[in-house]
N, C-alpha and C positions, 0 to 999 in steps of 0.2 A: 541172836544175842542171848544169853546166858541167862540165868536167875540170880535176880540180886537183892532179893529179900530176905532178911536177917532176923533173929528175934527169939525165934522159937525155939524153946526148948527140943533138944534131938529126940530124947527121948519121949514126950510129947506127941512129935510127929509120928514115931516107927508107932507108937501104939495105936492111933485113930490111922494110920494106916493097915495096919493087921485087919485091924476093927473091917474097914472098909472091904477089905474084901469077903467080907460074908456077902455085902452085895451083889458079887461079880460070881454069875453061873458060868456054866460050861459052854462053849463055844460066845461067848459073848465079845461085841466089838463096841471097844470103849476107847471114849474121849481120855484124852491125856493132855495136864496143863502144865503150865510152866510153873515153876519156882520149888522151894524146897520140899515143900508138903508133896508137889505133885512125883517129885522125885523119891520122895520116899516111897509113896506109893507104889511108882515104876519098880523101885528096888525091890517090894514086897511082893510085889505080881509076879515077876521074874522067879521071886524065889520058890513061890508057889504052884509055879508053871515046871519049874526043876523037878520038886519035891512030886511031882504028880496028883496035887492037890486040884488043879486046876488044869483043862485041857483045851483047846481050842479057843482059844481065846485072841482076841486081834488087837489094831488101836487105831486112832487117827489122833498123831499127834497135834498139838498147839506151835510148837518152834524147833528149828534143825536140835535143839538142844536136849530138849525132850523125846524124838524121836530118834537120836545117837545113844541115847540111856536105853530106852526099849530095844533097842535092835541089841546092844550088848546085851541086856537081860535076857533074851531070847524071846522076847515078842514080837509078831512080823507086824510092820507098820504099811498103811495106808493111806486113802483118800476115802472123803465122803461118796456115796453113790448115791446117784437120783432116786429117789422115792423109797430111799429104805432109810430108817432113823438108827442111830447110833444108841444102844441097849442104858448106855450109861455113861456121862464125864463126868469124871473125879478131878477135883483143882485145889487152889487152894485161897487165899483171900489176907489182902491186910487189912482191913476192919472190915467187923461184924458187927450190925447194929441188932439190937434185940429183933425187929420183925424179920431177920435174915437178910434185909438189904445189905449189899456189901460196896467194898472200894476193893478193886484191882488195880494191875497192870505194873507195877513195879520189876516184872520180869520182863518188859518188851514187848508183850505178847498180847494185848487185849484183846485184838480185831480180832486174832485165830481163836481166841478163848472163846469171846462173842458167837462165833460161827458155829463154832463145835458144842458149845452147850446148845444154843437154839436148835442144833441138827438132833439133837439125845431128846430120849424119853424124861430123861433126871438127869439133874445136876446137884453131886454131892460133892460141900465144900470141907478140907480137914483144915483141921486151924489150931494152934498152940491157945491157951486160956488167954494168952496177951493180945490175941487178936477180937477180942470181945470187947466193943464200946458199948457207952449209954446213947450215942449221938454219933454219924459220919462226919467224920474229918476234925474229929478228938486226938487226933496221931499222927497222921498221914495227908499231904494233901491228895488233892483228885487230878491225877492221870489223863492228859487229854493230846489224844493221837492227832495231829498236823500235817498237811502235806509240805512238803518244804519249803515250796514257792511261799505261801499263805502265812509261814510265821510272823511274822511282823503284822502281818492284819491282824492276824487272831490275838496277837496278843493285846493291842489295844481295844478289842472286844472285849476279851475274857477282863480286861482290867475296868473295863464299863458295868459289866455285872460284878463288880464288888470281888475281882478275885486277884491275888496276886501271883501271877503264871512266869516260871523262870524254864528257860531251856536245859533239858536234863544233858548233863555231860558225861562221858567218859570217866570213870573215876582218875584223877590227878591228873587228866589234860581240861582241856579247854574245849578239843574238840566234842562235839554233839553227839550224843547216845542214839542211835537209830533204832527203829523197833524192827521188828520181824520183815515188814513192808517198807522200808528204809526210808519210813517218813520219822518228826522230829515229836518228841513227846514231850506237854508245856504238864509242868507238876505246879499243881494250881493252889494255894496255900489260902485258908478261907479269913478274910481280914476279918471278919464279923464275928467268929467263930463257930463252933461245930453249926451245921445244919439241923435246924428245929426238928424235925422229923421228917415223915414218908413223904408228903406232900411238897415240902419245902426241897426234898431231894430230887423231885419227878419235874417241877418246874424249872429248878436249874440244870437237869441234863436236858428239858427239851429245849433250854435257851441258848445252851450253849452246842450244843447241835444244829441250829438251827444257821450258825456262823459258816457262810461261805468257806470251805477248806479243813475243816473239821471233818474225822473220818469216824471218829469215836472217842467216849468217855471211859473212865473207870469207874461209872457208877454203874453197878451191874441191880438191881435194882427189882425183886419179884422172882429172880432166876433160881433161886437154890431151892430144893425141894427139902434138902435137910443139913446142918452143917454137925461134926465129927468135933469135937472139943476135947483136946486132950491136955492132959496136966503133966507137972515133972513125975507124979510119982505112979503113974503110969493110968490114971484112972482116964475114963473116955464119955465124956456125957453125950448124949445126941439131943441137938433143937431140930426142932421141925415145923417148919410155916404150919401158921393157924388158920385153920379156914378161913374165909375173911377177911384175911389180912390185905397189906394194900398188895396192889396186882404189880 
């Protein structure tokens, strides 16, 4: 399934992509995510990899979608290998709460996303200035990956913790959006509104994980080691977790 997160400024994106790869050394094999930002990225890398600026460099992508960009940019793509960690994912996020907790999965993709940052050293997020809340689920609801069978349970669960969960569809059909793992993704809309903070975020993903058929959330949550902020006019801040901050 494709990326289908909208919002951000293009040019926004190509610059915290440049940015990014000051991160990326030579021979490096890096996590690649889905959605726009990570596709800029890919764009950048490739071009980098053309120009001679960069050599040896690999990926393990996140979705067929991501890993058909890299292969045309000229990056050879892979798989994870036992006991060796991935140098670096770069991804990208639609809310950003000030301690870097985020909300994913908009592009289909969260489990792979999940797996390939936990496999990285770092995980660096690039994000348009739009993607910056005071609070999660200011914008966007929370992403939660379902096994097929299990829809209908889970959704009277998830609507038991106070959330209201619709099945994501196909744009202009009816049929259901499949993710990567061709289970069904319930986009959880927060009645209450946004999430108080860290804490209030870390109890509702371990509650709702804890729902028989659940495979994953979009609350990615402690994972980013820095996020990439870019504006229209081409400026690029960097946040970066505070020591201390919630885990």
């Amino acid at each position: 399934m494709g990326p289908v997160d909208g919002g951000d400024d293009a040019g926004a994106l190509e610059a915290v992509a440049v940015r990014a790869l000051e991160l990326v050394e030579d021979g490096a094999r890096l996590g690649l995510g889905t959605g726009r930002a990570a596709a800029a990225f890919i764009a950048a890398l490739g071009q980098a990899v053309r120009d001679g600026r960069l050599a040896g460099v690999s990926g393990v992508a996140t979705s067929e979608s991501s890993a058909s960009a890299a292969r045309a940019a000229g990056i050879p793509v892979g798989g994870l290998e036992e006991g060796r960690l991935l140098d670096l994912t770069v991804d990208g996020a639609d809310e950003v709460a000030p301690n870097l907790d985020l909300i994913k999965g908009r592009g289909g993709a969260l489990v792979h996303e999940r797996i390939v940052a936990a496999a990285a050293r770092r995980q660096i997020i690039l994000v348009g200035s739009d993607k910056l809340v005071r609070r999660l689920g200011e914008r966007h609801p929370i992403p939660v990956e379902v096994i097929r069978l299990a829809g209908p349970f889970v959704l009277g669960r998830l609507q038991a913790l106070g959330l209201s969960p619709v099945v994501r569809a196909l744009p202009g059909a009816p049929t259901p959006a499949l993710t990567e793992n061709g289970n069904l993704t319930l986009d959880c809309a927060l009645v209450g509104g946004p999430l108080a903070g860290a804490q209030t975020a870390r109890a509702l993903e371990t509650a709702i994980r804890a729902i028989p058929g659940v495979i994953d959330t979009g609350l990615f949550l402690g994972t980013a080691e820095r996020v990439l902020v870019g504006f229209p006019d081409g400026r690029v801040e960097i946040l970066t977790r505070q020591p201390g901050s919630s885990p």
